[in-house]
N, CA, C, O and CB atoms as a CASP TS submission, in Angstrom:
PFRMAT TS
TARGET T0000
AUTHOR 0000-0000-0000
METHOD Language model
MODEL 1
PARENT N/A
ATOM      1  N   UNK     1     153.058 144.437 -52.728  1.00  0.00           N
ATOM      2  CA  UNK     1     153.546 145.478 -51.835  1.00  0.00           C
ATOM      3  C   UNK     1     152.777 146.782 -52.038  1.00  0.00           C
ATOM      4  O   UNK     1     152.504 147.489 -51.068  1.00  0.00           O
ATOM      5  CB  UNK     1     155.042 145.707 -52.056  1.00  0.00           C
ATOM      6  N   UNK     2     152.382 147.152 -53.430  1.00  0.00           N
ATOM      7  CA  UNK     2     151.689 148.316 -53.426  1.00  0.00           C
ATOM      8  C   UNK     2     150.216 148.767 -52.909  1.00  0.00           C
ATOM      9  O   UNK     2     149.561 149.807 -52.851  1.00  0.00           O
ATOM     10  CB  UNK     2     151.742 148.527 -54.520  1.00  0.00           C
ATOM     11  N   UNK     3     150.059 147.345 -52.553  1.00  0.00           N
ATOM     12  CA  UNK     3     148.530 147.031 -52.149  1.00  0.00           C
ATOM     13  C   UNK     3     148.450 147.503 -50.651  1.00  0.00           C
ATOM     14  O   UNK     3     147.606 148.167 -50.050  1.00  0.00           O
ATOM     15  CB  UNK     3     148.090 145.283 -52.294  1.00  0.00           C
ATOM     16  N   UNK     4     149.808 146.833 -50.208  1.00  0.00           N
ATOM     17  CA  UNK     4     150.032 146.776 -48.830  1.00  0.00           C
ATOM     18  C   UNK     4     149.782 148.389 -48.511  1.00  0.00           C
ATOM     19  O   UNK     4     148.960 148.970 -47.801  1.00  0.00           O
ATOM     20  CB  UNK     4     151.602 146.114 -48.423  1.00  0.00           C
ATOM     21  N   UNK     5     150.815 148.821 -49.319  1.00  0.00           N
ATOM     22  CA  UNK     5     151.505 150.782 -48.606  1.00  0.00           C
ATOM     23  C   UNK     5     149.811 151.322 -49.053  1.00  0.00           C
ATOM     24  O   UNK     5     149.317 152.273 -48.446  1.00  0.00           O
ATOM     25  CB  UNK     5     153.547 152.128 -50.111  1.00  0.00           C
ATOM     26  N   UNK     6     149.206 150.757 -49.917  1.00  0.00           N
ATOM     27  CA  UNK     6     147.912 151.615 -50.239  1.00  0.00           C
ATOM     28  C   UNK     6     146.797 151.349 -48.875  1.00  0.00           C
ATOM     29  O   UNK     6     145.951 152.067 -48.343  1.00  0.00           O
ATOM     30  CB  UNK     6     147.148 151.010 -51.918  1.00  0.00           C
ATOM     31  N   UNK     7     147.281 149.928 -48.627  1.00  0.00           N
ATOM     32  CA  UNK     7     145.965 149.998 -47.292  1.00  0.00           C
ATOM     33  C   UNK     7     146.365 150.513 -46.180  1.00  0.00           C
ATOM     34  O   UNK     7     145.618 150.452 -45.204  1.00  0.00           O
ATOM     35  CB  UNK     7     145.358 148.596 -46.723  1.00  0.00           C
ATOM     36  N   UNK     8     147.636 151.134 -46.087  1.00  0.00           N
ATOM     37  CA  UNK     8     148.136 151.726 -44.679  1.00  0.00           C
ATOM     38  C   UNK     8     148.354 153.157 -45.396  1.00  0.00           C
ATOM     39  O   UNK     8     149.256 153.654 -44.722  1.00  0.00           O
ATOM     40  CB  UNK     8     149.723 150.901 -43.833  1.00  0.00           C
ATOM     41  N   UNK     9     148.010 154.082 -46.401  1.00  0.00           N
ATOM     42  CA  UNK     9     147.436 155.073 -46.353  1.00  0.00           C
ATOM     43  C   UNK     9     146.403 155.097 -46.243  1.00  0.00           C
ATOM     44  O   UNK     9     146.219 156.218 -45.766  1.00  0.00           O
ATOM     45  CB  UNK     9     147.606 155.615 -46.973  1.00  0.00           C
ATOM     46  N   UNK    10     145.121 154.467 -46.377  1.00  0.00           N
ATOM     47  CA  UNK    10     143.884 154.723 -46.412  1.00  0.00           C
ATOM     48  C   UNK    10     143.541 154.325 -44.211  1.00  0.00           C
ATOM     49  O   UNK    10     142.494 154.609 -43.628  1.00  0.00           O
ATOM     50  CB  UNK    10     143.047 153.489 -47.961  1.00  0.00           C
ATOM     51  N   UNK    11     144.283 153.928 -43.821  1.00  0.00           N
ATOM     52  CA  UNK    11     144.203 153.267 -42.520  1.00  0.00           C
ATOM     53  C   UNK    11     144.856 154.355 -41.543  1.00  0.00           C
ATOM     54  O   UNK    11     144.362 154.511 -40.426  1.00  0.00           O
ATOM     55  CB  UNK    11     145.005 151.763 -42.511  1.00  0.00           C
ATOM     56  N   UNK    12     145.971 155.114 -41.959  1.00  0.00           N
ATOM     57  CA  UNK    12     146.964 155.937 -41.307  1.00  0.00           C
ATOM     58  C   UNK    12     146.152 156.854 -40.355  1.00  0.00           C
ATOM     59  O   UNK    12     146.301 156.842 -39.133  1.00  0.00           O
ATOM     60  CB  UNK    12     147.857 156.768 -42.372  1.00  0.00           C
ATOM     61  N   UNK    13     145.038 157.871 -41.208  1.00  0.00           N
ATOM     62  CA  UNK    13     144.470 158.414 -40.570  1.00  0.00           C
ATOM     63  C   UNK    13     143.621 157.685 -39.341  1.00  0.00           C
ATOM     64  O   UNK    13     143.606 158.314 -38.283  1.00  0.00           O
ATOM     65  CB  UNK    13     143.946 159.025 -41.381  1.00  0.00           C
ATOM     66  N   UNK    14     142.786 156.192 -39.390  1.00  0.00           N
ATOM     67  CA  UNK    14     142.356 155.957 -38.306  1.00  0.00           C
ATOM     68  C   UNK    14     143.017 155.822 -37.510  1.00  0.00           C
ATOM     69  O   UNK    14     142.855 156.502 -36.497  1.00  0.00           O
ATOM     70  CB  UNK    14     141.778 155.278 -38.245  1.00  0.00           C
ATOM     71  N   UNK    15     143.896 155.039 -37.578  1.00  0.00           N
ATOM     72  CA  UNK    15     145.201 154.649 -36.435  1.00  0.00           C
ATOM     73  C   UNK    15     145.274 155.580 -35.286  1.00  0.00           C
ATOM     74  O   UNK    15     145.091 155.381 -34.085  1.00  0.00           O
ATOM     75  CB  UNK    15     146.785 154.749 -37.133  1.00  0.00           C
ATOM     76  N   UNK    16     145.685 156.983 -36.161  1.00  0.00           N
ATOM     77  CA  UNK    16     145.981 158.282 -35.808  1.00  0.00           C
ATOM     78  C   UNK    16     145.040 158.784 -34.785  1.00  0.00           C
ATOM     79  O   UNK    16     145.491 159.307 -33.765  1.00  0.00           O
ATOM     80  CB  UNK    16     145.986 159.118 -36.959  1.00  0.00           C
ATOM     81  N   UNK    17     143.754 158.666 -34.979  1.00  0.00           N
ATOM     82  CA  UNK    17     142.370 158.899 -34.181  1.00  0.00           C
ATOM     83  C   UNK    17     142.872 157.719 -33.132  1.00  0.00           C
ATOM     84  O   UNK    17     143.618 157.953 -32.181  1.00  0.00           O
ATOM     85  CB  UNK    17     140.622 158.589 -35.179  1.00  0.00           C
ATOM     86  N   UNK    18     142.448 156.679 -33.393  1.00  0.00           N
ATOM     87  CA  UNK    18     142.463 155.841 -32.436  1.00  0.00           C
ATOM     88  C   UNK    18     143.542 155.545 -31.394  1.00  0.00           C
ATOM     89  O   UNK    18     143.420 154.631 -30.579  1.00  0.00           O
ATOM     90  CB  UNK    18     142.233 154.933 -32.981  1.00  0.00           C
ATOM     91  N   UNK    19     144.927 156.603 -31.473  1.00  0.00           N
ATOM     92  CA  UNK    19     145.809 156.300 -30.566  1.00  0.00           C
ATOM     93  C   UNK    19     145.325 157.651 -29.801  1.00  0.00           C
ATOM     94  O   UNK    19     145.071 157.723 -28.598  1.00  0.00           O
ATOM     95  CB  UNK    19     147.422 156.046 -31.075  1.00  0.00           C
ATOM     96  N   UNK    20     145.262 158.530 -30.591  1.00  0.00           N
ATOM     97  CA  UNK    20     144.751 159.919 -29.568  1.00  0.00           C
ATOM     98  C   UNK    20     143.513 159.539 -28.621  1.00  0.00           C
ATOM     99  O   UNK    20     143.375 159.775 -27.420  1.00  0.00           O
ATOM    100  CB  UNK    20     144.137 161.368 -30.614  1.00  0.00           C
ATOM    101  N   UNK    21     142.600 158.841 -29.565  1.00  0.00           N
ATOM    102  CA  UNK    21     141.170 158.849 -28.327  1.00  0.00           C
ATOM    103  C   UNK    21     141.908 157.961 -27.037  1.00  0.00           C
ATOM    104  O   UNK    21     141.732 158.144 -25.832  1.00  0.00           O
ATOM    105  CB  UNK    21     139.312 157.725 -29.059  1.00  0.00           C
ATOM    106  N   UNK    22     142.784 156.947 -27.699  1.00  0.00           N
ATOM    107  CA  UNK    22     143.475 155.975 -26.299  1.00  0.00           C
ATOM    108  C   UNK    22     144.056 156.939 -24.940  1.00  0.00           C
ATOM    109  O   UNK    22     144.015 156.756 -23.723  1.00  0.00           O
ATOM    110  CB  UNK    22     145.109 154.974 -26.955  1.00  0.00           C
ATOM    111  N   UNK    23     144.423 157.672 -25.516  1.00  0.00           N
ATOM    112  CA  UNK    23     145.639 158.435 -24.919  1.00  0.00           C
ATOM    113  C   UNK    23     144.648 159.114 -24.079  1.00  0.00           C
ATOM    114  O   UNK    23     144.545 158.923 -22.867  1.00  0.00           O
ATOM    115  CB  UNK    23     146.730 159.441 -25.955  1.00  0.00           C
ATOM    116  N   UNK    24     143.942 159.893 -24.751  1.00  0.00           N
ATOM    117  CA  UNK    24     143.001 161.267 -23.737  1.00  0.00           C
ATOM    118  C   UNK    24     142.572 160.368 -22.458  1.00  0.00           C
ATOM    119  O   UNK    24     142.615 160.770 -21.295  1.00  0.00           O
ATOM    120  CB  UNK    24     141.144 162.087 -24.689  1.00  0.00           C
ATOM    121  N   UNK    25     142.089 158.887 -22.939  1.00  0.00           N
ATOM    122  CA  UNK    25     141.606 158.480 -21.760  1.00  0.00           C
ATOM    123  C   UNK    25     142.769 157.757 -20.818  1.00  0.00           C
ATOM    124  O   UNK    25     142.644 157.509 -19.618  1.00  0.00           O
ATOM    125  CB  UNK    25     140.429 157.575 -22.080  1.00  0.00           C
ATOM    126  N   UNK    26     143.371 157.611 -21.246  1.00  0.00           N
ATOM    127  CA  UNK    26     144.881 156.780 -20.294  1.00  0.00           C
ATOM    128  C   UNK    26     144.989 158.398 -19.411  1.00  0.00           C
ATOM    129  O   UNK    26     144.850 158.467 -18.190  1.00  0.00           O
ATOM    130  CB  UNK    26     147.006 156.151 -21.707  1.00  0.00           C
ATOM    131  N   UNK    27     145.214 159.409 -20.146  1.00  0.00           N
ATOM    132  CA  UNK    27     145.765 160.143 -19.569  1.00  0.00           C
ATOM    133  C   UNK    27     144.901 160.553 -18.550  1.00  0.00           C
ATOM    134  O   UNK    27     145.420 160.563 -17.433  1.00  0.00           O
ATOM    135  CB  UNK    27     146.246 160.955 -20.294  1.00  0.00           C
ATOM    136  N   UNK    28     143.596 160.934 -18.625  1.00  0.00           N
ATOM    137  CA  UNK    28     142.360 161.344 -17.796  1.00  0.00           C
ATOM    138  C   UNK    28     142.066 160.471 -16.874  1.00  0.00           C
ATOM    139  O   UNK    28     141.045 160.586 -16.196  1.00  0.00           O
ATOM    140  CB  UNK    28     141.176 161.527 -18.523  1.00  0.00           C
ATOM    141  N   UNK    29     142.987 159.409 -16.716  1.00  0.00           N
ATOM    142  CA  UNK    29     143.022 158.089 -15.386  1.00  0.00           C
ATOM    143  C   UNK    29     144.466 158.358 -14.722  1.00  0.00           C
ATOM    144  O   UNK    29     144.966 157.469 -14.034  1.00  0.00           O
ATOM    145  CB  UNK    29     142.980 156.088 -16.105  1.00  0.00           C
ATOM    146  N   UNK    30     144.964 159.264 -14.873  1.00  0.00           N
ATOM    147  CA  UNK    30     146.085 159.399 -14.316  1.00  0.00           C
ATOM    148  C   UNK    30     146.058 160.433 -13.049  1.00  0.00           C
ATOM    149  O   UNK    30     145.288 161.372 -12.846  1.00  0.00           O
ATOM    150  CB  UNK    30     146.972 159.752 -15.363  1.00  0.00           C
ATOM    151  N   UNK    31     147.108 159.970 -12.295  1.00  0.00           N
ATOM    152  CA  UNK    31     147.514 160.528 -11.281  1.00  0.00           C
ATOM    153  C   UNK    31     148.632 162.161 -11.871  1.00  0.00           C
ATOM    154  O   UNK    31     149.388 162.225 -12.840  1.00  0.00           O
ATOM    155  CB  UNK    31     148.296 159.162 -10.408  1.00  0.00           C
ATOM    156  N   UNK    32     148.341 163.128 -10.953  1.00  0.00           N
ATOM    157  CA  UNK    32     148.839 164.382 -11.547  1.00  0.00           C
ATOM    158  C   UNK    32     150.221 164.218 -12.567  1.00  0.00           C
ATOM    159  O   UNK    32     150.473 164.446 -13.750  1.00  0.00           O
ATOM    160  CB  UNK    32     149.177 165.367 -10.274  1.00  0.00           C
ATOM    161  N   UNK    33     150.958 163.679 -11.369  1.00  0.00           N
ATOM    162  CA  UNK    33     152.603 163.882 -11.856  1.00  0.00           C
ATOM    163  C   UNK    33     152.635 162.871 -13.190  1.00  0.00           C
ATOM    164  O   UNK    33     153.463 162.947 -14.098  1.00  0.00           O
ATOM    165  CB  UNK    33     153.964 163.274 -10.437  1.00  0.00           C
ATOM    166  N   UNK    34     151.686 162.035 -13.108  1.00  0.00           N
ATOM    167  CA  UNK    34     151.761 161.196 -14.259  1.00  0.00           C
ATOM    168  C   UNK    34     151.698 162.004 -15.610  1.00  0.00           C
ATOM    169  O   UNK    34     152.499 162.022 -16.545  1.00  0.00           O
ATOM    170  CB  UNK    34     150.635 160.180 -14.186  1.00  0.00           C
ATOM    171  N   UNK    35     150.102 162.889 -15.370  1.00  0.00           N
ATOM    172  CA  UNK    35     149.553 162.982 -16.348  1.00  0.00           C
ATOM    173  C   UNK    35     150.877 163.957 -17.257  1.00  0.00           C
ATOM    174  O   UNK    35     150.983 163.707 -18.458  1.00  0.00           O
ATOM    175  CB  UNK    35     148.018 163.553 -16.029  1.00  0.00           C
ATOM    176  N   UNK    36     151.755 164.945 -16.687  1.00  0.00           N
ATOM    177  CA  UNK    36     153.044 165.618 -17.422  1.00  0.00           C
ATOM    178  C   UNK    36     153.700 164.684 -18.693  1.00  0.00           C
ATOM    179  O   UNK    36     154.002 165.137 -19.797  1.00  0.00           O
ATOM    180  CB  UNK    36     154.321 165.831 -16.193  1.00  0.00           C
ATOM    181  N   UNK    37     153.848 163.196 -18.234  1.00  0.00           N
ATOM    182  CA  UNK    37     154.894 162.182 -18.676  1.00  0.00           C
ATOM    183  C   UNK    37     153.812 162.173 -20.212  1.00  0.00           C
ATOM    184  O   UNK    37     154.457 162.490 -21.212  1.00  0.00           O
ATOM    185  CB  UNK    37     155.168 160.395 -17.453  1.00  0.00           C
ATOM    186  N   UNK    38     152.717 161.944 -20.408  1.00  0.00           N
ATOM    187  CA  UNK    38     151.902 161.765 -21.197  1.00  0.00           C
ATOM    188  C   UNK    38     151.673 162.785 -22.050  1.00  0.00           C
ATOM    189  O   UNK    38     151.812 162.479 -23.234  1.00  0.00           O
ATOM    190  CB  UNK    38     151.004 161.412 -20.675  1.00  0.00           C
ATOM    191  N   UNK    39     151.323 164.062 -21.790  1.00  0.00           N
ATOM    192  CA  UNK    39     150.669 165.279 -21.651  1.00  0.00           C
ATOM    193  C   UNK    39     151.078 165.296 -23.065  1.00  0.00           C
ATOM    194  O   UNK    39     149.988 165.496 -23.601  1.00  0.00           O
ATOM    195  CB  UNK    39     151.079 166.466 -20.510  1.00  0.00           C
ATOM    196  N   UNK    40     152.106 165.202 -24.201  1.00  0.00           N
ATOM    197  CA  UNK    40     152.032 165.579 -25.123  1.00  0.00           C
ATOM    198  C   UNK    40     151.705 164.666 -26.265  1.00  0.00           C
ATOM    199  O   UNK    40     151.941 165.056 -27.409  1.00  0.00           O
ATOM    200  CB  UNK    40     152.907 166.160 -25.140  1.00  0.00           C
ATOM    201  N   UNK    41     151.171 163.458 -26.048  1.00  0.00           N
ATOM    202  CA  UNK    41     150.450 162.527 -26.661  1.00  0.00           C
ATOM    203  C   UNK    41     149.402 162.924 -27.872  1.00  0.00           C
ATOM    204  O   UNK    41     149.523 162.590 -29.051  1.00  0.00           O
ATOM    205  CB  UNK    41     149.809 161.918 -25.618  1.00  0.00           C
ATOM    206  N   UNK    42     148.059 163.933 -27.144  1.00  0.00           N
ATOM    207  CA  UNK    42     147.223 163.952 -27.610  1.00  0.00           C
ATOM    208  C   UNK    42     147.388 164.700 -28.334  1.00  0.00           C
ATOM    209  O   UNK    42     146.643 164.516 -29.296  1.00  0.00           O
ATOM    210  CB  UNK    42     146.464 163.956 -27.117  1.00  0.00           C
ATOM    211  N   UNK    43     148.446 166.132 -28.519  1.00  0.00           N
ATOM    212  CA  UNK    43     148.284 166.757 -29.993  1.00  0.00           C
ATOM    213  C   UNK    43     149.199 166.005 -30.360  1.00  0.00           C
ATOM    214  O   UNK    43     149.256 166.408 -31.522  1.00  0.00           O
ATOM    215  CB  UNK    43     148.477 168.340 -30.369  1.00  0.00           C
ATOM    216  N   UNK    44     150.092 165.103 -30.295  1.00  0.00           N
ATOM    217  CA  UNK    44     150.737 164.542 -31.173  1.00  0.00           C
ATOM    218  C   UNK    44     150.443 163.303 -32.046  1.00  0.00           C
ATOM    219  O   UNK    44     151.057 162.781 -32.976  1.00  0.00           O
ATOM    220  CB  UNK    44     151.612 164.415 -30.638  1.00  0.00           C
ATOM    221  N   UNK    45     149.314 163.026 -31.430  1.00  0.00           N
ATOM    222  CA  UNK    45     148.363 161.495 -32.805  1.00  0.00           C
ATOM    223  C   UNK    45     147.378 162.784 -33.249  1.00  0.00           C
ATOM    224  O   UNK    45     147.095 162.605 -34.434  1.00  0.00           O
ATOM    225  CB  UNK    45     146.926 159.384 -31.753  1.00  0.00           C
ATOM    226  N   UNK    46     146.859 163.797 -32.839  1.00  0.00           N
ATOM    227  CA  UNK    46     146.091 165.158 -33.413  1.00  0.00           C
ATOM    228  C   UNK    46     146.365 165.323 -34.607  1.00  0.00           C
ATOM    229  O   UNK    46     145.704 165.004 -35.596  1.00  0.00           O
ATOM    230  CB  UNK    46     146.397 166.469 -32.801  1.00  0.00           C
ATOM    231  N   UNK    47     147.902 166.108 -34.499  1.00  0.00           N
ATOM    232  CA  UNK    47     148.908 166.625 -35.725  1.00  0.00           C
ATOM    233  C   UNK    47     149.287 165.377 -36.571  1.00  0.00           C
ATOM    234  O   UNK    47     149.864 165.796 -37.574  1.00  0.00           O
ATOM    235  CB  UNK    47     150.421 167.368 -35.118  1.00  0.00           C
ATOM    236  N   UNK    48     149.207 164.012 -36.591  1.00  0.00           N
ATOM    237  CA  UNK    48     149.258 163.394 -36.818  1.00  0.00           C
ATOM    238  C   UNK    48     148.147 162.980 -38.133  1.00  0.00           C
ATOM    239  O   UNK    48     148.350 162.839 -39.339  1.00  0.00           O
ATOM    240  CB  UNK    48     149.470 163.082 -35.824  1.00  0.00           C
ATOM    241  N   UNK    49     146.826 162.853 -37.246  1.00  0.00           N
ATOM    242  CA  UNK    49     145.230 163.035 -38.297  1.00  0.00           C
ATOM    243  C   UNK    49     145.456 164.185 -39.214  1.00  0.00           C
ATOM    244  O   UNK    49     145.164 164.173 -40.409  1.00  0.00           O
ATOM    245  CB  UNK    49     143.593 163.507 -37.303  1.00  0.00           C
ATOM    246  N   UNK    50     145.887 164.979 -38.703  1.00  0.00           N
ATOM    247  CA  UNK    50     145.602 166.175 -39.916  1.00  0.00           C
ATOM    248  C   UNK    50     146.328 166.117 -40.999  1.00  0.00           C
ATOM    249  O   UNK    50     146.064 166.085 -42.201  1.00  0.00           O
ATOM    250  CB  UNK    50     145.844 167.580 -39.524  1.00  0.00           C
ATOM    251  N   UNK    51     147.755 166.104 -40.073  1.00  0.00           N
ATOM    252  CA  UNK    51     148.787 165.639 -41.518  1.00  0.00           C
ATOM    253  C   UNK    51     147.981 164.499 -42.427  1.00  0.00           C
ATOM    254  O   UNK    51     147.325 164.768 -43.433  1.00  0.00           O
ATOM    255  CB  UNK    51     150.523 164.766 -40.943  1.00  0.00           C
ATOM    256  N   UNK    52     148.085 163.755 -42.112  1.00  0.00           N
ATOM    257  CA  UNK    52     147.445 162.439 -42.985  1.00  0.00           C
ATOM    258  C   UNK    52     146.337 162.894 -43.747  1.00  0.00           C
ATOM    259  O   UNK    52     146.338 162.712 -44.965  1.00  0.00           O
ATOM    260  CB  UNK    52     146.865 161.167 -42.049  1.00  0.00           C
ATOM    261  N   UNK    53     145.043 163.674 -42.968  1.00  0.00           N
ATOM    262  CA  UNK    53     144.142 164.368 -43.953  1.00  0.00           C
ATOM    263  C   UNK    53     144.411 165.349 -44.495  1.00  0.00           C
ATOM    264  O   UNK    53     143.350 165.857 -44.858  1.00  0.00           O
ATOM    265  CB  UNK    53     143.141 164.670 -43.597  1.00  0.00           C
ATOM    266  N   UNK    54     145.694 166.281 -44.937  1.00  0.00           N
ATOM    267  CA  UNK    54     146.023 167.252 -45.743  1.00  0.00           C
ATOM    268  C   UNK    54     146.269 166.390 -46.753  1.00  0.00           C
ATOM    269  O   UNK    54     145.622 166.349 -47.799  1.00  0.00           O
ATOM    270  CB  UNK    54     147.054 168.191 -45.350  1.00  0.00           C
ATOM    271  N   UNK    55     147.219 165.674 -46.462  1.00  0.00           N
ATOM    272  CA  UNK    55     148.309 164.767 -47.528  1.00  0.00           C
ATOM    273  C   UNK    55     146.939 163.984 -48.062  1.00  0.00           C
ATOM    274  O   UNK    55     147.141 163.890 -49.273  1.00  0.00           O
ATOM    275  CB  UNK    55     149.873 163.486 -46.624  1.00  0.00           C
ATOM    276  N   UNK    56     145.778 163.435 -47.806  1.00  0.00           N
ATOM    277  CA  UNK    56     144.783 162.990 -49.071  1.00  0.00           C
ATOM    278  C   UNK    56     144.273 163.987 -49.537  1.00  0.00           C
ATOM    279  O   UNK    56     143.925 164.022 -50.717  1.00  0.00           O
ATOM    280  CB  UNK    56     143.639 162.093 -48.828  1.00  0.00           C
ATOM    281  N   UNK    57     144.097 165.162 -48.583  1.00  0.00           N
ATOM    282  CA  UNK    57     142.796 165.868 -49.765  1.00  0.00           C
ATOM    283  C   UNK    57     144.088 167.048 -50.940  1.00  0.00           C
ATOM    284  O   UNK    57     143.814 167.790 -51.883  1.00  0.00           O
ATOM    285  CB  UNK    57     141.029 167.413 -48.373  1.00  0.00           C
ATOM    286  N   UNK    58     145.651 166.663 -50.182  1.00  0.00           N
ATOM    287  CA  UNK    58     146.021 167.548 -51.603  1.00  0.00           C
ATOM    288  C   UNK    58     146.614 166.582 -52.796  1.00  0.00           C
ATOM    289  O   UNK    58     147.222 167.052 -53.758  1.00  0.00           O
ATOM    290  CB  UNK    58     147.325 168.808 -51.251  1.00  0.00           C
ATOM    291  N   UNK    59     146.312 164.868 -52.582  1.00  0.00           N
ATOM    292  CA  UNK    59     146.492 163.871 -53.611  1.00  0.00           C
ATOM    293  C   UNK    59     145.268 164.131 -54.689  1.00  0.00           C
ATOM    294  O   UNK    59     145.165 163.420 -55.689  1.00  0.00           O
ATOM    295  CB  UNK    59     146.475 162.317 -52.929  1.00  0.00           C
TER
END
């Protein structure tokens, strides 16, 4: 198990990237009224990366 939680900290941060880059582009294919429903996606896998890269570089 400790192996496990260790490879999903070292992974957390990509994840994090990789749902935001998803998102910018889902959202940038959207129709206006859509794009609102979405709209707070991308700082939220953002704030997401950072958290995750504070929390290693203050381990």
């Amino acid at each position: 198990m400790s192996r496990l939680l260790e490879a999903w900290t070292l992974t957390k941060p990509l994840s994090a990237l990789h749902h935001a880059v998803s998102y910018q582009h889902i959202v940038a294919c959207l129709e206006p009224r859509a794009k609102q429903e979405l709209s707070n996606a991308l700082p939220h896998f953002l704030r997401e990366l950072l958290k995750c890269t504070i929390e290693r570089v203050e381990k």
